[in-house]
Backbone as ProteinMPNN parsed JSONL, in Angstrom:
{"seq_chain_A": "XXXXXXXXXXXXXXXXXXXXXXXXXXXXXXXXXXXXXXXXXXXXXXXXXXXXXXXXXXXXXXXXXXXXXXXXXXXXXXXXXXXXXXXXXXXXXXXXXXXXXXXX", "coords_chain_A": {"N_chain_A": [[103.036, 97.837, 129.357], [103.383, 100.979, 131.911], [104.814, 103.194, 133.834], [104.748, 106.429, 132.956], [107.961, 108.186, 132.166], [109.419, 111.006, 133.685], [110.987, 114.603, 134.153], [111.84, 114.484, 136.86], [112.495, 111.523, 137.605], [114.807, 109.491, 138.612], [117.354, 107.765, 136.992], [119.741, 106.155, 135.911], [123.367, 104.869, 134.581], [124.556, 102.239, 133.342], [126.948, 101.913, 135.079], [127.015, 103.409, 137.65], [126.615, 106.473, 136.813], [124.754, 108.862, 137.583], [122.514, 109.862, 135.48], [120.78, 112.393, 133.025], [117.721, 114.052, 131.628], [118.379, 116.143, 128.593], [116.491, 117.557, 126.808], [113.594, 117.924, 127.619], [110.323, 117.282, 127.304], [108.318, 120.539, 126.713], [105.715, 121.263, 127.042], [103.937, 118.914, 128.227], [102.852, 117.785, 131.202], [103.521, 115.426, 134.471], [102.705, 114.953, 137.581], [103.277, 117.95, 137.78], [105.834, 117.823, 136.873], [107.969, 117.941, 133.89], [107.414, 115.399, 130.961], [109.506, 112.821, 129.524], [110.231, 112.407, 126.214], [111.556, 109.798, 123.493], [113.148, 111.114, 121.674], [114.565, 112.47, 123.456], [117.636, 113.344, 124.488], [119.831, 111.774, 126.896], [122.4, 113.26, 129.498], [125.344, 112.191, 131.147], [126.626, 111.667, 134.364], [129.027, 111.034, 136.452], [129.793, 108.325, 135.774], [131.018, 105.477, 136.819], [132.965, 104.503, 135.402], [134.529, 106.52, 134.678], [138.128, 107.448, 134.939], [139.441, 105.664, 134.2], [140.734, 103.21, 132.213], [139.047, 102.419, 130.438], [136.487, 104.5, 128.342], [134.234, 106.569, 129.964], [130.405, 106.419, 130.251], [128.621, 108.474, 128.397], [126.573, 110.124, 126.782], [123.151, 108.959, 126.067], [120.632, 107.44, 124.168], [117.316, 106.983, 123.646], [115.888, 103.921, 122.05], [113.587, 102.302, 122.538], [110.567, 103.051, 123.229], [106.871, 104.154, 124.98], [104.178, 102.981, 122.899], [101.819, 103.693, 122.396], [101.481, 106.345, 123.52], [101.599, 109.621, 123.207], [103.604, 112.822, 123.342], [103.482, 115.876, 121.968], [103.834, 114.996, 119.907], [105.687, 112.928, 119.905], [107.086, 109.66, 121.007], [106.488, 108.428, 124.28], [108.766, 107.827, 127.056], [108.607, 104.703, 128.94], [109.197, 103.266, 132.096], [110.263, 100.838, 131.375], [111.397, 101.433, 129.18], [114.032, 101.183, 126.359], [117.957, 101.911, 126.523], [120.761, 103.389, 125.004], [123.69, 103.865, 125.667], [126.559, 105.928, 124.8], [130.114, 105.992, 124.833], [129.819, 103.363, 125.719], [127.972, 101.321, 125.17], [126.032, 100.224, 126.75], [123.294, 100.461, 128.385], [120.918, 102.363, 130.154], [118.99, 102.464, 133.31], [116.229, 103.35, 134.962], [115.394, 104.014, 137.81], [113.365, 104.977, 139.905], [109.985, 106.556, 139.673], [107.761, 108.713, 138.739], [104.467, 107.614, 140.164], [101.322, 107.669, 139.011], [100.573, 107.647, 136.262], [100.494, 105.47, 133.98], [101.061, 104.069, 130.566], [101.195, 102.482, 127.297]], "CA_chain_A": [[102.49, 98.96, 130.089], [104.778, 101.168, 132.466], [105.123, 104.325, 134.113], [105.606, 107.582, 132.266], [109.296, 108.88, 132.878], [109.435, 112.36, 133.955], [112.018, 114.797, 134.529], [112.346, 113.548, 138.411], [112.642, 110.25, 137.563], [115.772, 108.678, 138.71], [117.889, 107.209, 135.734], [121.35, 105.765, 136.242], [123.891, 104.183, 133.729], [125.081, 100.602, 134.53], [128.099, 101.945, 136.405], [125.953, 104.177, 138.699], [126.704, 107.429, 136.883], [123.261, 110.095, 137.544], [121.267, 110.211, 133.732], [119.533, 113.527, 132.844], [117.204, 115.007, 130.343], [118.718, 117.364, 128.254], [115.418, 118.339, 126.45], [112.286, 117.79, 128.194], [108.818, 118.017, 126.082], [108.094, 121.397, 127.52], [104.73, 121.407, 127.279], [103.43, 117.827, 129.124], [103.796, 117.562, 132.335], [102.455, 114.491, 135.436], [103.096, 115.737, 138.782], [104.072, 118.907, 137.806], [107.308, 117.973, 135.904], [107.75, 117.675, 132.202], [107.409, 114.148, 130.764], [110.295, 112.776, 128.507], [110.257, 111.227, 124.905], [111.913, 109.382, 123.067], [114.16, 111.751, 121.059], [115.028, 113.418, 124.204], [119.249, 112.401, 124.646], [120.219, 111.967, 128.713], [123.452, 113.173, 129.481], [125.374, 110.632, 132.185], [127.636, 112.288, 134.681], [129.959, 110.269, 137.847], [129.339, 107.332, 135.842], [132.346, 105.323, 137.335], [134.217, 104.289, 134.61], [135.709, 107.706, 134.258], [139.559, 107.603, 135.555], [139.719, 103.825, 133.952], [140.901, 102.687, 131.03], [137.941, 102.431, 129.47], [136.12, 105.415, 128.659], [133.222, 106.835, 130.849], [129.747, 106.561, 129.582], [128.807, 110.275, 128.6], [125.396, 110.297, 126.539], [122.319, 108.034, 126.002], [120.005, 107.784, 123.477], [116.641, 105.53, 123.359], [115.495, 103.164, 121.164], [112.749, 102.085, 122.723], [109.416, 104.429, 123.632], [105.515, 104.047, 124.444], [103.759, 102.564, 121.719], [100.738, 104.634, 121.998], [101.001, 107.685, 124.118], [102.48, 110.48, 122.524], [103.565, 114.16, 124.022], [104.235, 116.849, 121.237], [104.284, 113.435, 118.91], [106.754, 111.935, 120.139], [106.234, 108.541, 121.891], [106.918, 109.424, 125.998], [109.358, 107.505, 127.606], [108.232, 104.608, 129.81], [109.851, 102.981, 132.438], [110.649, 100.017, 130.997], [111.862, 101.52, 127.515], [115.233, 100.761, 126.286], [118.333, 102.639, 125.815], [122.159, 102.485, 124.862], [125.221, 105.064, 126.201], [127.834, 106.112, 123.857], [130.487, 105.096, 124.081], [129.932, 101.969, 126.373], [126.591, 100.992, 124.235], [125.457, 99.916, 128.088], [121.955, 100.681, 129.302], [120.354, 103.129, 131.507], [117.99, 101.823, 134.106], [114.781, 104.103, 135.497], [114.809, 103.197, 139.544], [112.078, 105.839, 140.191], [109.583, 107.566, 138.622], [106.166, 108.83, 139.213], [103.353, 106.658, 140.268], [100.364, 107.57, 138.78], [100.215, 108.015, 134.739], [100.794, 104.726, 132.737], [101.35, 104.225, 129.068], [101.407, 101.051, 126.642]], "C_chain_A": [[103.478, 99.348, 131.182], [104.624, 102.715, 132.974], [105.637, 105.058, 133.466], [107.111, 108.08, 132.9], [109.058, 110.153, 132.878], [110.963, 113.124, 134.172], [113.289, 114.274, 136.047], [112.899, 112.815, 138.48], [114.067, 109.927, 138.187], [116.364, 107.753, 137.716], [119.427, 107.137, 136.28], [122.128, 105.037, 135.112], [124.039, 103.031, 134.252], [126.228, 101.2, 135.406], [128.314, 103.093, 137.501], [126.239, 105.653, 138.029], [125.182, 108.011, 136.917], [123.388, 110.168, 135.838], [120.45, 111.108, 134.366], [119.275, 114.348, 131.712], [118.09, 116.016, 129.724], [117.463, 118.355, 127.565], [114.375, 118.172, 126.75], [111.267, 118.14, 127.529], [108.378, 119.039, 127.01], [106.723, 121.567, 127.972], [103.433, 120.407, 128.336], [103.868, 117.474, 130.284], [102.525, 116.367, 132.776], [103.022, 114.573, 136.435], [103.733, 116.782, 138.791], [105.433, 118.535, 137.156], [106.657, 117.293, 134.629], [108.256, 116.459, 131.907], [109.32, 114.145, 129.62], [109.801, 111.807, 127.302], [111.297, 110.861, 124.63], [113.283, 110.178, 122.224], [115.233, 112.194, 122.321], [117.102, 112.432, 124.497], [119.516, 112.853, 126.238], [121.629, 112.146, 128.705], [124.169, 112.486, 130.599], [126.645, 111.798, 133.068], [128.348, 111.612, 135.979], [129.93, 108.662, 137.113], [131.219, 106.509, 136.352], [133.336, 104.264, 136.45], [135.453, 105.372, 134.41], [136.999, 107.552, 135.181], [140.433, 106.344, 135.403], [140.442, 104.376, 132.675], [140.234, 102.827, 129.993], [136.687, 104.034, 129.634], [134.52, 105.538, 128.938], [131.981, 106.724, 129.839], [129.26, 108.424, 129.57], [127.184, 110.646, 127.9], [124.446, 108.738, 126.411], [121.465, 108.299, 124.933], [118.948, 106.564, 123.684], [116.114, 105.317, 122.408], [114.105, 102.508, 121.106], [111.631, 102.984, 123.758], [107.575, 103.612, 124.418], [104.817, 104.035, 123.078], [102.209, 103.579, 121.586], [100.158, 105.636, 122.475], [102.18, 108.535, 124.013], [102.827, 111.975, 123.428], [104.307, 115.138, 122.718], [104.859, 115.671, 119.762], [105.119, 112.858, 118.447], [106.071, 110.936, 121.081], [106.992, 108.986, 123.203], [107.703, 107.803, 126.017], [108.707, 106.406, 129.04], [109.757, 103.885, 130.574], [110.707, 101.703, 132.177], [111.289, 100.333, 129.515], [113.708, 101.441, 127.553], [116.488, 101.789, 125.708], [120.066, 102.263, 125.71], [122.91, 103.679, 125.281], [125.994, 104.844, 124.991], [129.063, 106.402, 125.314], [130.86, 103.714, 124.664], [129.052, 100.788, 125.523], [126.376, 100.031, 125.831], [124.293, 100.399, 127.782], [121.615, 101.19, 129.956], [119.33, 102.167, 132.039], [117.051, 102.774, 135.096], [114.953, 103.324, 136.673], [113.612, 103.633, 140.0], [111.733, 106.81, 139.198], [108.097, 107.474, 139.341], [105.292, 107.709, 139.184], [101.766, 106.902, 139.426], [99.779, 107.59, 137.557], [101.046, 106.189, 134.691], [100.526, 104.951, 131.459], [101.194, 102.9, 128.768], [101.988, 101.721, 125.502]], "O_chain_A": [[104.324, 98.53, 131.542], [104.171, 103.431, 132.081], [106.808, 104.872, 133.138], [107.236, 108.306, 134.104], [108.373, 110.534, 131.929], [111.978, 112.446, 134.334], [114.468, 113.973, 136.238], [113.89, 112.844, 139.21], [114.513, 111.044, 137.923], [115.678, 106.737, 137.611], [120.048, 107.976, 136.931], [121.295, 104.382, 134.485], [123.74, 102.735, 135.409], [126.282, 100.796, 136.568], [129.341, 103.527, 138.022], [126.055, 106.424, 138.971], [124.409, 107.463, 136.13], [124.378, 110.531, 135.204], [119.779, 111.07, 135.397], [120.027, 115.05, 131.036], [118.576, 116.818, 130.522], [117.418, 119.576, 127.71], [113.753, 118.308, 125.697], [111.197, 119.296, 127.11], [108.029, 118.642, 128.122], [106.483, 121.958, 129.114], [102.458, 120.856, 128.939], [104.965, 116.966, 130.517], [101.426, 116.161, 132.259], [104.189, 114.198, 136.321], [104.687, 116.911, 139.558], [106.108, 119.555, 137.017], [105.664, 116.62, 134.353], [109.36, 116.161, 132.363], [109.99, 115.092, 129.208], [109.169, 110.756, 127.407], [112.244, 111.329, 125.262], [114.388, 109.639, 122.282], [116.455, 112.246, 122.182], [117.442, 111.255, 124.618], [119.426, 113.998, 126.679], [122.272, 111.354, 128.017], [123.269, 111.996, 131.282], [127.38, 112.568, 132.45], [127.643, 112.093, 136.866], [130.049, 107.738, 137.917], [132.309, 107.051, 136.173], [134.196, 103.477, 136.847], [136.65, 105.258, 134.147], [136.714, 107.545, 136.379], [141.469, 105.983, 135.96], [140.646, 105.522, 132.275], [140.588, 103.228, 128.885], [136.215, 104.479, 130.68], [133.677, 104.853, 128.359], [132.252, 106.886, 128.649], [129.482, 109.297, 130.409], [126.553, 111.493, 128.533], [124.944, 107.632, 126.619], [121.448, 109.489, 124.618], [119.342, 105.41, 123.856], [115.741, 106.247, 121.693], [113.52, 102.205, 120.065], [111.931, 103.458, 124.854], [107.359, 102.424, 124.176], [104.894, 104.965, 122.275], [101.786, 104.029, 120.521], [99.006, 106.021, 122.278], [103.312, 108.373, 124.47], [102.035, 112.112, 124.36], [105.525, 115.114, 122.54], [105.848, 115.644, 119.03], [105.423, 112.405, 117.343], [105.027, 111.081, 121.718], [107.945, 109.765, 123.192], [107.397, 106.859, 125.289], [108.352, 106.98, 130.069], [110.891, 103.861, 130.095], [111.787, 101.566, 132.753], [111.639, 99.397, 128.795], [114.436, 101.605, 128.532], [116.284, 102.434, 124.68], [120.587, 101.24, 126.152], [122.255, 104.686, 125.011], [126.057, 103.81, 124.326], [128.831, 106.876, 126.426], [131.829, 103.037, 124.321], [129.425, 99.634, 125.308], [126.763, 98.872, 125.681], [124.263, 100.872, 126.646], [121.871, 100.633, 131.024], [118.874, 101.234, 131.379], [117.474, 102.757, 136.252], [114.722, 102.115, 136.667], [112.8, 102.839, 140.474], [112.354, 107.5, 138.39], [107.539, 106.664, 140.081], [105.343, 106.893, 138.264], [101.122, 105.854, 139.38], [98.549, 107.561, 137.521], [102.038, 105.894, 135.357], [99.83, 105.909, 131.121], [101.058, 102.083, 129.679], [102.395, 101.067, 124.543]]}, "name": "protein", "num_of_chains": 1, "seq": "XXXXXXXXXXXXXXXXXXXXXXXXXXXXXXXXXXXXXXXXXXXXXXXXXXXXXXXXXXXXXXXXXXXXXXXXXXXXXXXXXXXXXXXXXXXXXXXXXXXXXXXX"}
């Protein structure tokens, strides 16, 4: 069980770059912003690999969703769901997100 993610939310890669929605389920919102699912791909931007060696993380995709609360039937996005960056295959991490909707 876990807090719905929303557009608001706060999402970071591991090497602090800002994660954000690119497609938001338009229609569900919880505090006024539109929830995310599962399909939705985050794009990653300062993450601080860029100017290395190794190259920057640049998208995300998740793998893991709410098991039984859907938006537009897709499973929503909680805070604990799991995801991987191309081309680090790292992890985003949800710091904030709305308080008041859970999911399982």
């Amino acid at each position: 069980m876990g807090m719905l993610v929303h557009v608001g939310a706060t999402v970071i890669c591991t090497h602090a770059g800002q994660a954000t929605p690119m497609t938001p389920q338009p229609r569900v919102r919880v505090g006024g912003q539109k929830v995310v699912t599962q399909s939705c791909v985050y794009t990653v931007t300062g993450c601080a690999l860029a100017g290395t060696s190794s190259p920057p993380c640049a998208t995300a995709k998740w793998v893991t969703a709410a098991l039984r609360v859907r938006a537009g039937s897709e499973p929503v996005l909680l805070r604990e769901s799991q995801s991987i960056c191309t081309p680090t295959g790292t992890p985003l991490t949800v710091l904030v997100t709305q308080i008041r909707v859970k999911g399982i």
